[in-house]
C-alpha positions in Angstrom: 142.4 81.2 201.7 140.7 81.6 198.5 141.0 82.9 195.0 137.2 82.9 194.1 137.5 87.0 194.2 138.7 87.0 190.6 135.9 85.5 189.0 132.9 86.8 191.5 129.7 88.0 189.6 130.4 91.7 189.8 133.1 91.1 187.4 131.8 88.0 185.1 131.9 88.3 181.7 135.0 91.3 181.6 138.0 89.1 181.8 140.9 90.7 183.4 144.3 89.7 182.0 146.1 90.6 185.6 143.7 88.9 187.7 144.2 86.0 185.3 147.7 86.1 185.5 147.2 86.2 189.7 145.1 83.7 189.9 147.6 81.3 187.6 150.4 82.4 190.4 148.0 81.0 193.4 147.9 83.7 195.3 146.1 83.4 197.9 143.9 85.7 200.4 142.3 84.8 203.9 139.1 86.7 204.2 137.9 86.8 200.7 136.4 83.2 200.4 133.1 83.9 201.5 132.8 86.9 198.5 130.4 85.5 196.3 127.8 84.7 199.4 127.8 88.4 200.1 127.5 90.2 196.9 124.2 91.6 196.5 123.9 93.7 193.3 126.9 93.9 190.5 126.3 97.5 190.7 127.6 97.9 194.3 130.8 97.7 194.4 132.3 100.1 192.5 135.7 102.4 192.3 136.0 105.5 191.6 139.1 107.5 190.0 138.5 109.9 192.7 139.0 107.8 195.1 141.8 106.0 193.6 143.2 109.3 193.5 142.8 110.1 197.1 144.1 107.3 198.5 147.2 108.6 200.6 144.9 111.2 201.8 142.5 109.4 203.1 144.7 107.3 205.4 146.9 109.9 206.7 146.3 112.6 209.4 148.5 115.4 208.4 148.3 116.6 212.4 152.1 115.8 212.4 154.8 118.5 211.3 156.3 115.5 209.7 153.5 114.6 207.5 153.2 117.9 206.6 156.3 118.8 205.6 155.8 115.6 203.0 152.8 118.3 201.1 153.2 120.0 198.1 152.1 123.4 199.9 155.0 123.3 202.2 157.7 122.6 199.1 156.2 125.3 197.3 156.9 128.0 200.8 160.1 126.7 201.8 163.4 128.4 201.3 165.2 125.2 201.0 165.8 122.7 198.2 163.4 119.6 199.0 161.8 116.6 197.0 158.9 114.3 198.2 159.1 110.9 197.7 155.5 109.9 197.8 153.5 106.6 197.8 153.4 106.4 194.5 157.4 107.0 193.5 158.3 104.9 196.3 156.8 101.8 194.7 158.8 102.7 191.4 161.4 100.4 193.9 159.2 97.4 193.9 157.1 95.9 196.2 160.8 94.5 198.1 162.6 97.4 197.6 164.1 99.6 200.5 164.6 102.8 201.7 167.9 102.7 199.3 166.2 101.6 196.2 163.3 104.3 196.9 165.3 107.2 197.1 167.3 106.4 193.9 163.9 108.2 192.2 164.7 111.6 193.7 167.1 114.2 191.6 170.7 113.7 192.6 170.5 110.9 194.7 172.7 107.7 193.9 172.5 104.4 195.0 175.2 101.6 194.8 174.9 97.8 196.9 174.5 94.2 196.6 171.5 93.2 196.9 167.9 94.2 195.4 165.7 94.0 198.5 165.6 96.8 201.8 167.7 94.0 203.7 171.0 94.4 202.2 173.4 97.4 202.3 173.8 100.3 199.6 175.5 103.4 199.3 173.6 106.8 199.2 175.1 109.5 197.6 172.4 113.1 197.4 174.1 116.2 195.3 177.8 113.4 195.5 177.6 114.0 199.5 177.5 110.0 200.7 176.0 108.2 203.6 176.0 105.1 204.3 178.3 101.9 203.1 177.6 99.1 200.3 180.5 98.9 198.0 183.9 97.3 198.9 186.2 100.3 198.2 188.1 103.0 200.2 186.6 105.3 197.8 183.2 106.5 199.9 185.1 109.9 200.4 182.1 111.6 202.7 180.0 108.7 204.0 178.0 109.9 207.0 177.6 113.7 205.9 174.1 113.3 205.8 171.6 113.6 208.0 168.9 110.6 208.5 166.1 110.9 210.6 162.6 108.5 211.4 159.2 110.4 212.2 161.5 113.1 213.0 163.8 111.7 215.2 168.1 110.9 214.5 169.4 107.4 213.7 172.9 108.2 212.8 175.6 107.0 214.6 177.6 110.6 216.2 180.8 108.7 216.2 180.8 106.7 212.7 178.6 109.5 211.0 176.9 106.4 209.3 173.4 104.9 209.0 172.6 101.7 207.2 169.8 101.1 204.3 168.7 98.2 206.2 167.5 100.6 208.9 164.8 100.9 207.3 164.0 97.9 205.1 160.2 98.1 204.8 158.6 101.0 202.7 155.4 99.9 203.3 155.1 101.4 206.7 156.4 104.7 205.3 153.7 107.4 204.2 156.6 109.1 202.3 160.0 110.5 202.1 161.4 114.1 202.2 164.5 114.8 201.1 166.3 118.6 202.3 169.3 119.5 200.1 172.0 121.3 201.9 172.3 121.5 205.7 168.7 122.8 206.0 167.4 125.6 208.5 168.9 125.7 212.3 165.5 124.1 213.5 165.9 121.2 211.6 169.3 120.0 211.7 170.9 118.3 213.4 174.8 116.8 214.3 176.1 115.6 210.4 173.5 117.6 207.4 176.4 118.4 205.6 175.1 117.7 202.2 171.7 117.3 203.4 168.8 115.4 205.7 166.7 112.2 204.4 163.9 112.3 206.4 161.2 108.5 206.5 158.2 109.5 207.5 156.2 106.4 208.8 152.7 106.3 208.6 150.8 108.4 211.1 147.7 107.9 213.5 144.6 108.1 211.3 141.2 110.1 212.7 139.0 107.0 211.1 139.5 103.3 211.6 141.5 100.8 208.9 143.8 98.8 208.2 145.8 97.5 205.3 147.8 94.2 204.0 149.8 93.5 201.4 151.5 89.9 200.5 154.6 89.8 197.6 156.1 86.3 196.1 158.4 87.0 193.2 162.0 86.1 191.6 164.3 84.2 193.4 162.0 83.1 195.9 160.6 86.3 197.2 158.5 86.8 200.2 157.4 89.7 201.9 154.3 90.8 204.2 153.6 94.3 205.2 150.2 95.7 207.5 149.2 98.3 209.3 146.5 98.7 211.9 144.8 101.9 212.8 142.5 102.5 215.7 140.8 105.5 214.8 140.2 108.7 217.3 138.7 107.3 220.6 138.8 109.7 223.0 141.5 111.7 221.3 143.7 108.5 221.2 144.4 107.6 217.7 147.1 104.8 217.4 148.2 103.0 214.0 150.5 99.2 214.8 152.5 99.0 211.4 154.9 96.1 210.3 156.1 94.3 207.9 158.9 91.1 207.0 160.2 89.5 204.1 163.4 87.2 202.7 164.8 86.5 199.6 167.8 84.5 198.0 170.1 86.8 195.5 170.1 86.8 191.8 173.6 86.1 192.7 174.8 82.4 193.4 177.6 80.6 193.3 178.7 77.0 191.6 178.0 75.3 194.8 174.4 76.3 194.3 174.6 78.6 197.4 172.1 81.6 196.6 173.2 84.4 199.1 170.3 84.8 201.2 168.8 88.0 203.2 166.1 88.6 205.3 164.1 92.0 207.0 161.4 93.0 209.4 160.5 96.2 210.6 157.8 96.9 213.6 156.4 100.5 214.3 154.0 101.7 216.8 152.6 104.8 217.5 150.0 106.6 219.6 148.9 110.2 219.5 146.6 111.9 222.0 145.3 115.5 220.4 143.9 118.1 222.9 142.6 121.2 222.7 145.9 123.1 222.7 148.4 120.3 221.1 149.1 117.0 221.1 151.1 114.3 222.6 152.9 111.1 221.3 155.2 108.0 222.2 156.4 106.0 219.0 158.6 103.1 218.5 160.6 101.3 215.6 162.2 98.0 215.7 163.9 96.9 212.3 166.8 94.6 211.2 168.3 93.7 207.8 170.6 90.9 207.3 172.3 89.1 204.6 174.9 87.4 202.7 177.5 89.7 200.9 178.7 88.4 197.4 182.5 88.8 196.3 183.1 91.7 193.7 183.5 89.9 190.2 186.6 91.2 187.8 185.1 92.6 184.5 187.6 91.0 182.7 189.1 88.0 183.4 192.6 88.1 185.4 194.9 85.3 185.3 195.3 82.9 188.6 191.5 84.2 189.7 189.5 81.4 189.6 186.3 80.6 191.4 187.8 78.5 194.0 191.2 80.3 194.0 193.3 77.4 192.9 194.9 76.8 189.5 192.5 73.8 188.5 189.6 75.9 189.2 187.8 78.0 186.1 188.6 81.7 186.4 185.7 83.9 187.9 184.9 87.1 185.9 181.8 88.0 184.2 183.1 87.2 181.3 183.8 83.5 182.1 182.2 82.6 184.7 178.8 84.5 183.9 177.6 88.0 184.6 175.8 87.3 188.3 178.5 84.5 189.5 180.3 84.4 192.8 182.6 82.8 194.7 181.7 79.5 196.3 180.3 79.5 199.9 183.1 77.3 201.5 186.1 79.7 200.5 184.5 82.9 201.0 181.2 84.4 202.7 180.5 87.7 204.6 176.9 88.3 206.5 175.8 91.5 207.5 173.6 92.8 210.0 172.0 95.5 211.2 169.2 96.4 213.0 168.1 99.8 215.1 165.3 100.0 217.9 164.5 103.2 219.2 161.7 104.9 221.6 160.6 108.6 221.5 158.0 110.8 222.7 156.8 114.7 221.3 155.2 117.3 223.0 153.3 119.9 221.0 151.7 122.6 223.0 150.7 125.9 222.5 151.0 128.1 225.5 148.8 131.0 224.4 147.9 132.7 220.7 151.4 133.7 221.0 153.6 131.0 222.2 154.4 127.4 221.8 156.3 124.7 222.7 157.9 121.4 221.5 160.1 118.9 223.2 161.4 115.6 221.8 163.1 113.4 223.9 164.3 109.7 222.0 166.7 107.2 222.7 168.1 104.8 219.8 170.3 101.5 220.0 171.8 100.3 217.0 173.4 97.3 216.5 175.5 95.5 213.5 177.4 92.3 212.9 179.5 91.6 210.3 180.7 88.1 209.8 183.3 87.1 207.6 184.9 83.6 206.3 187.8 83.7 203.6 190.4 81.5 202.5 190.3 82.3 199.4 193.5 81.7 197.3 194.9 81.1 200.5 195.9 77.9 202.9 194.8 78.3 206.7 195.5 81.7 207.6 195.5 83.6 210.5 192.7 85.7 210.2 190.2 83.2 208.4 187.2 84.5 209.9 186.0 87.7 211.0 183.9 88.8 214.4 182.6 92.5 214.0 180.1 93.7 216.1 179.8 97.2 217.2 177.0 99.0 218.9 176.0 102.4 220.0 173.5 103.7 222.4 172.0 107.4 221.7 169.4 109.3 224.2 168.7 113.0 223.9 166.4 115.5 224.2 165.6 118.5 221.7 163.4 121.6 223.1 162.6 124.8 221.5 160.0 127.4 221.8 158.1 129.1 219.1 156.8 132.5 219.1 154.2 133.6 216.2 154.2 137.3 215.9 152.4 139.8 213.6 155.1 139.6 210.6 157.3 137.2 211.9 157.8 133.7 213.6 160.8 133.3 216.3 162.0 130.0 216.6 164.7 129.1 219.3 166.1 126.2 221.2 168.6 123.3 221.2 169.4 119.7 221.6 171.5 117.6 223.7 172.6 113.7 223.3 175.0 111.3 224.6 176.6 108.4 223.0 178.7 105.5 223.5 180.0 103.6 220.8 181.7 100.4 220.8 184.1 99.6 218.1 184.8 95.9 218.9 185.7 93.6 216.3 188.2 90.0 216.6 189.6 88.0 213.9 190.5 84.8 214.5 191.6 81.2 212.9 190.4 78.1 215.0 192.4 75.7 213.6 196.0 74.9 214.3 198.2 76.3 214.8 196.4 79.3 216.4 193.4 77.9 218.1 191.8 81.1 218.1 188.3 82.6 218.8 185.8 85.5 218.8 186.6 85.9 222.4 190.5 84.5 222.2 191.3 86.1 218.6 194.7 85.6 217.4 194.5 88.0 215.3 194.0 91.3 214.9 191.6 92.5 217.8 190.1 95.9 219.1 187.3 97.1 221.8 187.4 100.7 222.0 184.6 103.4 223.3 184.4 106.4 221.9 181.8 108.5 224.2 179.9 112.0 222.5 178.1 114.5 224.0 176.5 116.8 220.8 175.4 119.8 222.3 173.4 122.8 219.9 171.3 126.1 220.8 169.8 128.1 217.8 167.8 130.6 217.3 165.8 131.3 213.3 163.8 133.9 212.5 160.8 133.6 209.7 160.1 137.2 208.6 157.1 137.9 206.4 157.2 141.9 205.9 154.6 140.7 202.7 152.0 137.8 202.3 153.9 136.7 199.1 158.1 136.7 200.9 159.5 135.4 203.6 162.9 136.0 205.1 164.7 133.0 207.4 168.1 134.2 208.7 169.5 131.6 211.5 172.2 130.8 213.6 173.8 128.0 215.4 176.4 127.3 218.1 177.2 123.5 218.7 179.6 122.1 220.7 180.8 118.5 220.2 182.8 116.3 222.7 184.4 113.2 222.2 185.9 111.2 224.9 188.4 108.1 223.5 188.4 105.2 226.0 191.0 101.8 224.9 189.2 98.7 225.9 190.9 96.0 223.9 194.0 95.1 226.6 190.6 94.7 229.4 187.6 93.0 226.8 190.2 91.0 225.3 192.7 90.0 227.7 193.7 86.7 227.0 194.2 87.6 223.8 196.6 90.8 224.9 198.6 88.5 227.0 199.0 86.4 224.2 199.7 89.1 221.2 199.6 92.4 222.7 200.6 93.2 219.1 197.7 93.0 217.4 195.8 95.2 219.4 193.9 97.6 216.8 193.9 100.5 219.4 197.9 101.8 220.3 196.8 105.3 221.2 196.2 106.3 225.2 192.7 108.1 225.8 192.0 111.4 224.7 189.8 113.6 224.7 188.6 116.8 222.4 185.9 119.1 222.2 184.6 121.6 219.4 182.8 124.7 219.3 181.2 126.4 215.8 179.1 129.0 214.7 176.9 127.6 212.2 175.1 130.8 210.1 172.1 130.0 207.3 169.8 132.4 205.5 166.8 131.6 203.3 164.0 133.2 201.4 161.1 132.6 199.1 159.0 134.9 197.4 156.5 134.6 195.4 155.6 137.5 192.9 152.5 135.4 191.4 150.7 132.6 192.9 152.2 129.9 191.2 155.8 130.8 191.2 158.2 130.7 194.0 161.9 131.8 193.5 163.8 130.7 196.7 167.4 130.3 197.7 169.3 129.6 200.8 173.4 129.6 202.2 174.2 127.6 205.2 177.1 126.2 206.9 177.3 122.9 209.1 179.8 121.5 210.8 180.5 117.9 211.7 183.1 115.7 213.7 185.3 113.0 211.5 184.1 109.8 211.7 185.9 107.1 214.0 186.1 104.0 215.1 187.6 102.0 211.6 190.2 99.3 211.8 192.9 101.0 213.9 191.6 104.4 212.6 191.3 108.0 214.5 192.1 108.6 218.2 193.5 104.8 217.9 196.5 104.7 215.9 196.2 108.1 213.8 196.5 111.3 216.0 193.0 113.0 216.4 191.7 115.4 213.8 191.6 119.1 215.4 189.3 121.0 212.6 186.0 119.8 212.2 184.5 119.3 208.8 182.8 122.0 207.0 180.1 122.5 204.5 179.3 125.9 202.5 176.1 125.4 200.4 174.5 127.3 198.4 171.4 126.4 196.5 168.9 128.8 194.1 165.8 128.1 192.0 162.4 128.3 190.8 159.0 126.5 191.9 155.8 126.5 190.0 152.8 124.9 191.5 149.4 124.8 190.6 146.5 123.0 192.2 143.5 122.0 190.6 144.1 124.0 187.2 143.6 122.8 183.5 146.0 119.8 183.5 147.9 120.4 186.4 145.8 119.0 188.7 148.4 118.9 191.5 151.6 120.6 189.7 155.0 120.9 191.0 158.3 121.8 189.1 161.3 122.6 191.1 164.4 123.6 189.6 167.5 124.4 191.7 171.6 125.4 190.6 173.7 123.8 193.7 177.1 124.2 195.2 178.5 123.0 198.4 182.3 123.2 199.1 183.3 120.5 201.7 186.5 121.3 203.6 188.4 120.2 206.2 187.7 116.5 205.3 189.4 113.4 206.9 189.7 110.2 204.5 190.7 107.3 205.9 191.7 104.6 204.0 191.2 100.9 204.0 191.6 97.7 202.2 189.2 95.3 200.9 189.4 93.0 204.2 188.7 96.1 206.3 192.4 97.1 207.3 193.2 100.7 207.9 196.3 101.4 205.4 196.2 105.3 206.1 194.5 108.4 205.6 193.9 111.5 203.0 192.9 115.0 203.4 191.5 117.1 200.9 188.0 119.5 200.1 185.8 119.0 197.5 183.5 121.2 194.9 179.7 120.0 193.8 177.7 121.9 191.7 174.8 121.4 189.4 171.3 121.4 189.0 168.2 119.4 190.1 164.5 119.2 188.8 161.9 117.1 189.5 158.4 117.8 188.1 155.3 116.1 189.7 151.7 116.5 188.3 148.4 114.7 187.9 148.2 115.8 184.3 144.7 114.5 183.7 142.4 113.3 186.1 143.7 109.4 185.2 147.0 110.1 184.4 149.8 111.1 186.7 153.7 111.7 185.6 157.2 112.0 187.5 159.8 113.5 186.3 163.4 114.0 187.8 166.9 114.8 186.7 170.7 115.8 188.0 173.4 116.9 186.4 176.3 117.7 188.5 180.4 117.9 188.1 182.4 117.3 191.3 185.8 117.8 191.6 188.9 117.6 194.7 190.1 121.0 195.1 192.7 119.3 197.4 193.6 115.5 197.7 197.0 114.5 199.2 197.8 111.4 200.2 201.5 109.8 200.8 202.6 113.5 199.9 201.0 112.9 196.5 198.4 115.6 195.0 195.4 114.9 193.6 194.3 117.9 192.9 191.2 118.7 189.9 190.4 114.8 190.1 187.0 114.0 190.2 185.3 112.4 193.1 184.6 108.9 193.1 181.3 107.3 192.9 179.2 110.4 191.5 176.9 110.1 188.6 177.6 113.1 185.7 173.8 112.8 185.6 171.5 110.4 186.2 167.6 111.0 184.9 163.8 109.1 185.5 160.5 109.7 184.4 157.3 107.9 185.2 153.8 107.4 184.1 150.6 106.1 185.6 147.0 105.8 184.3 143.9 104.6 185.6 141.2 103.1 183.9 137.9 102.0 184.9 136.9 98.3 183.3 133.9 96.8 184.4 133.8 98.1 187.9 137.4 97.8 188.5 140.2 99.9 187.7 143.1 98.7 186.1 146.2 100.8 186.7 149.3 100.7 184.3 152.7 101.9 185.3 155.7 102.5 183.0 158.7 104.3 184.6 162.5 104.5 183.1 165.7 105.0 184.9 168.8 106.3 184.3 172.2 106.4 185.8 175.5 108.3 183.9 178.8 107.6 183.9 180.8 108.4 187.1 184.4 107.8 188.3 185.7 105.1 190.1 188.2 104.8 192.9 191.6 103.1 192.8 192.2 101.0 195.9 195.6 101.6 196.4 194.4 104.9 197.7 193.0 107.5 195.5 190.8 109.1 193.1 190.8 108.1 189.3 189.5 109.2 186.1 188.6 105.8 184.6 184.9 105.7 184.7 182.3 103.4 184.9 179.7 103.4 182.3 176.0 104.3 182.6 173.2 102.3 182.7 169.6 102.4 182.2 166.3 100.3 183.2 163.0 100.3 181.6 160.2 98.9 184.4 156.5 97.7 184.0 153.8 97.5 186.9 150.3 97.1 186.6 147.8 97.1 189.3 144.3 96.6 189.8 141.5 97.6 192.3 138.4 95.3 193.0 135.7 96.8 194.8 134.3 94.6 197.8 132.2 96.5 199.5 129.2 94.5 200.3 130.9 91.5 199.5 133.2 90.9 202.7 132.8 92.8 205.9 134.7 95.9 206.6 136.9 95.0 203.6 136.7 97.9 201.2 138.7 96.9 198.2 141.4 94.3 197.1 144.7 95.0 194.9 146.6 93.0 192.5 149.8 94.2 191.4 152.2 92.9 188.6 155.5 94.8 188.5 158.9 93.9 186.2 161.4 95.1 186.9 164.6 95.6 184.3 161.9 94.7 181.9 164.7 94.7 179.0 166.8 92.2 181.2 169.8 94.9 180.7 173.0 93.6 182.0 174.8 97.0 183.9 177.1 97.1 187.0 175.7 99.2 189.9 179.0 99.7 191.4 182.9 99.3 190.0 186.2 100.5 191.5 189.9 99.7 191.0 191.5 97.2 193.1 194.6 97.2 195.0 194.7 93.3 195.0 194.0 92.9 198.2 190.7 90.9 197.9 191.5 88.8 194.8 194.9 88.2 195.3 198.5 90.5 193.7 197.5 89.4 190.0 194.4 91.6 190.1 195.9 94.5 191.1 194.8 97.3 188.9 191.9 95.3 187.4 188.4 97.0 187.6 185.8 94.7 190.1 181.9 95.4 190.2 179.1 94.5 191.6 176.4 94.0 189.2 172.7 95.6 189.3 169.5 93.0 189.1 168.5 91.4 185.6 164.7 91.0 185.1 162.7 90.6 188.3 159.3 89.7 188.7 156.9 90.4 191.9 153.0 89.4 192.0 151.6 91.2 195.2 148.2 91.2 196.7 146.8 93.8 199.0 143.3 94.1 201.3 142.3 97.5 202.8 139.8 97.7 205.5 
């Protein structure tokens, strides 16, 4: 490895502050030592705006429907609400951020976790509708009522409804992110878009040859590599390798000097063969995320919670202990897994200049373990550690048939998959007196399988009676099964002979199956050529979530209504390409309102205990706009804002109503804007980046069991980046151009919490009852990145 690239000839005399500020920081690159023996002129290696500019472009195919659906022409068309997260918003996360942190940039979406890297787990929340679970309270009403999919195909769990961040850790195998608002059309949707669909499009096979690589060292000892490799068409084979791993300690750590480590990696291949009539692919994703869960810290201090949990110990709050302490390793910790690998194929074939047809068929196995040590406050008890570690195995197919006719394009088809879901989990002490295990646990224990078989046929209809409208009316029938199977008194025997009481799972099998009508409608017409007014009404269904500690079909009596979305959503688009200013415009503003009924809210405590159950249906309503544009041919801006108000209709628990309260964990607004400009500098071009953040006040849950109007206060974060591109063409072989990249981030150090509820005590011990806990957000973090592309 080498540095020698930031003082080669092309560039001597023009001093570059980043490059000198890289080359202090030792990065290093393999490959570029030999530059200076192969420059030949100063004047040949250049960069051009224009290129800089088309960039994403030029390394994606848009052959795909999924890349496609990612362009600003198919935002502008659609009926449906939809943002694009593209290349250049998803590094407003930072070169170690996730799929979490990337997301947080679109209109309406919330994020609350742990950690600041993809490896760690965070709640999503899009229009208040969650998925997903990173806090530590009872208080994620609606997690898993949305809909996640990779390249196109589901990773959701059909029996827990959830997906986890660390899914996908890596963004830089992504070519972008689309985000539907409301269940979507019947096509698309699939078996839980009740408030919507996330959609991570990877990066696709390329017609051309290339290849990228990017290296990151930052704060808190931060290390990441991402790559991708693409093969070019040969033979109408195109296949791109993509990957990427990284670790990183916490900006959390404890007195014992233990810093709360987590790591990623994500692995993704793909090959496409295009014929004359279609195309054919086979993909595959392999990801994990793991790492080490820090305690909630009090706001305030409490009396008797200290930072070891004993009297002579000094107590642990942010305002005593510090802002970013927690607990010491050796009376509590909590790791967390989880990782997802899945296999897939697509057909796309067009039968005549009529018909067409596409088939999917995928299978997914996700896997997560949750490990958990605590004695805090507490003297050898029972259940000092913690042994979760459920799975689930999806396959399925989805087929439909597409037929393009003079003023209108018929779409129908349907999906099936099968699941099984494994809801094991032991707690155990191994000490005496209990002498317990993971496999022996003393106690509490379960091993349950719930089995689904998801089953939809729809059929949508795109009428154009004009160039400038379209008309989508659909329809759905689904019918989900669940089969409950008890497993604990067979996979954990010795420990049923022994306490047949603590057996999670009390219920006998059962079985239940649901059938729905599902009805949508959308249109979009546009009476000029740069304005679009759409709207759209759908309804989805889902099935409630199982499989928590001793939760539905196990020892509650099974739900018999499904849950129910209504949404509604209406707005405006105005896009212009390649006019006066708006060089690639788009401005989308939408009025929302999904009623969610029919919901099932079970209830836990802070050490994962089921303590009951809620019913209820809530409102959301508000408005979204996000405004893209590259304003002048060196400057680009992002814009994007929410303000919503969401409310219970109905929320009884213990025969207690709730009623009007707001729902927990949703943001009255939150708001960022974004700014990039290039500028050329002695052959290079030096890119700037200044983007803002903003996150309003929202309500916090009470542990004990319900919704509260004590709030949480907003927050805001001001970030820096600034990039550079060296031209090395001529220089090294194949090697086009190298990137340096500075980016801050909290760049006003601003002390905020990303997450705070109400606890029932139950973590922290009976003096902290009623005391507010959080989980703060990152100070000021520092990454220095390099990057190659070939």
């Amino acid at each position: 490895m080498s540095t020698n690239f930031v003082s080669s000839r092309p560039h001597r005399g023009a001093p570059s502050v980043l490059r000198a500020a890289m080359a202090a920081a030792g990065f290093l690159f393999i490959g570029v030592a030999h530059a200076e023996d192969s420059v030949t002129a100063p004047t040949q290696s250049t960069i051009s705006i224009g290129e800089v500019s088309a960039a994403v472009a030029a390394t994606s195919d848009l052959g795909s429907k999924e890349a496609r659906s990612l362009t600003q022409k198919h935002n502008f068309t659609s009926g449906q609400s939809i943002k694009v997260l593209d290349k250049a918003q998803m590094a407003a996360a930072g070169p170690m951020g996730g799929s979490a942190q990337a997301l947080s940039y679109a209109p309406g979406v919330g994020v609350s976790g742990y950690g600041s890297s993809g490896a760690t787990k965070t709640s999503i929340s899009i229009n208040g509708i969650k998925q997903g679970w990173g806090g530590f309270s009872g208080g994620q009403i609606d997690d898993g009522s949305l809909s996640v999919t990779f390249d196109g195909v589901p990773m959701v769990d059909p029996s827990t409804g959830l997906w986890q961040s660390p899914q996908v850790p890596q963004t830089g195998i992504l070519q972008g992110i689309g985000i539907t608002y409301g269940p979507g059309n019947p096509e698309n949707r699939w078996y839980n878009n009740i408030g919507g669909q996330i959609n991570f499009v990877p990066l696709q096979p390329t017609a051309k040859p290339g290849g990228d690589i990017k290296l990151t060292y930052g704060s808190y000892d931060s290390k990441n590599i991402v790559f991708n490799i693409r093969t070019g068409n040969v033979d109408g084979w195109s296949t791109i390798l993509a990957g990427g791993a990284g670790s990183s300690n916490s900006y959390r750590q404890s007195p014992d000097g233990f810093n709360n480590p987590s790591y990623s990696y994500a692995w993704f291949l793909k090959t496409r063969k295009t014929f004359s009539n279609g195309d054919f692919s086979v993909g595959a994703y392999l990801a994990k995320g793991s790492g080490y869960r820090p305690v909630p810290i009090p706001v305030n201090p409490i009396a008797g919670v200290t930072l070891n949990g004993t009297a002579n110990s000094p107590l642990y709050s942010q305002a005593t202990s510090g802002f970013y302490s927690s607990l010491p390793n050796d009376v509590w910790y909590k790791q967390d897994s989880n990782s997802t690998w899945l296999l897939y194929s697509k057909l796309n074939v067009d039968l005549d200049k009529i018909w067409s047809l596409h088939n999917m068929i995928w299978y997914r196995y996700g896997h997560r373990l949750h490990f958990h040590y605590n004695n805090y406050g507490l003297s050898n008890p029972s259940n000092l550690y913690e042994y979760n570690n459920p799975h689930d195995a999806v396959y399925g197919d989805k087929l439909f048939l597409t037929a393009k006719l003079p003023y209108n394009e018929v779409s129908f088809g349907g999906f099936f998959l099968n699941s099984d879901y494994n809801t094991r989990n032991a707690f155990y002490n191994t000490n005496a007196p209990y002498f317990g295990s993971r496999l022996v646990p003393n106690a509490h224990y379960r091993s349950d399988y719930f089995q689904q078989t998801d089953l939809a046929a729809f059929v949508q209809d795109r009428i154009n009676p004009m160039e400038n409208l379209h008309i989508t009316p659909g329809v759905r029938v689904i019918n989900y099964q669940t089969r409950y199977t008890p497993s604990g008194q067979t996979d954990f025997a010795q420990a049923y002979a022994l306490y047949p009481q603590n057996n999670q799972g009390v219920l006998p099998a059962a079985s239940r199956s649901f059938t729905q009508v599902e009805p949508s409608l959308d249109f979009n017409w546009r009476p000029i050529p740069w304005l679009a007014l759409f709207a759209s009404y759908a309804e989805a269904y889902k099935e409630p979530q199982v499989g928590g500690g001793g939760g539905l079909y196990q020892s509650t009596a099974p739900i018999y209504n499904l849950e129910r979305s209504a949404d509604y959503n209406a707005g405006v688009k105005i896009h212009f390409d390649h006019a006066a200013f708006l060089h690639h415009f788009l401005f989308t503003a939408s009025f929302y309102h999904l009623h969610y009924t029919n919901q099932y809210i079970p209830l836990y405590d802070s050490n994962g205990n089921y303590i009951g159950d809620a019913n209820g249906d809530s409102i959301y309503q508000g408005v979204n706009l996000a405004l893209d544009d590259e304003i002048l041919y060196n400057l680009d801006l992002f814009m994007n804002a929410n303000f919503e108000k969401a409310v219970f209709g109905h929320y009884v628990t213990g025969g207690v109503s709730y009623n009007g309260l707001p729902v927990s964990n949703v943001p009255n607004k939150t708001f960022n804007i974004g700014v990039i400009y290039r500028l050329p500098l002695a052959g290079t071009v030096l890119q700037p980046r200044l983007w803002y953040q903003y996150v309003g006040a929202q309500s916090m849950f009470n542990n004990a069991g319900m919704p509260s109007t004590e709030k949480m206060p907003a927050y805001g974060t001001l970030n820096l980046g600034i990039d550079e591109k060296i031209p090395t063409v001529g220089m090294v072989p194949f090697l086009r151009h190298v990137d340096l990249s500075l980016n801050i981030l909290n760049l006003t150090n601003n002390h905020y919490n990303e997450f705070q509820y109400i606890t029932a005590g139950g973590l922290l011990g009976g003096n902290s009852a009623g005391q507010v806990l959080a989980l703060p957000g990152a100070p000021l973090t520092v990454f220095g990145s390099i990057s190659a592309h070939f």
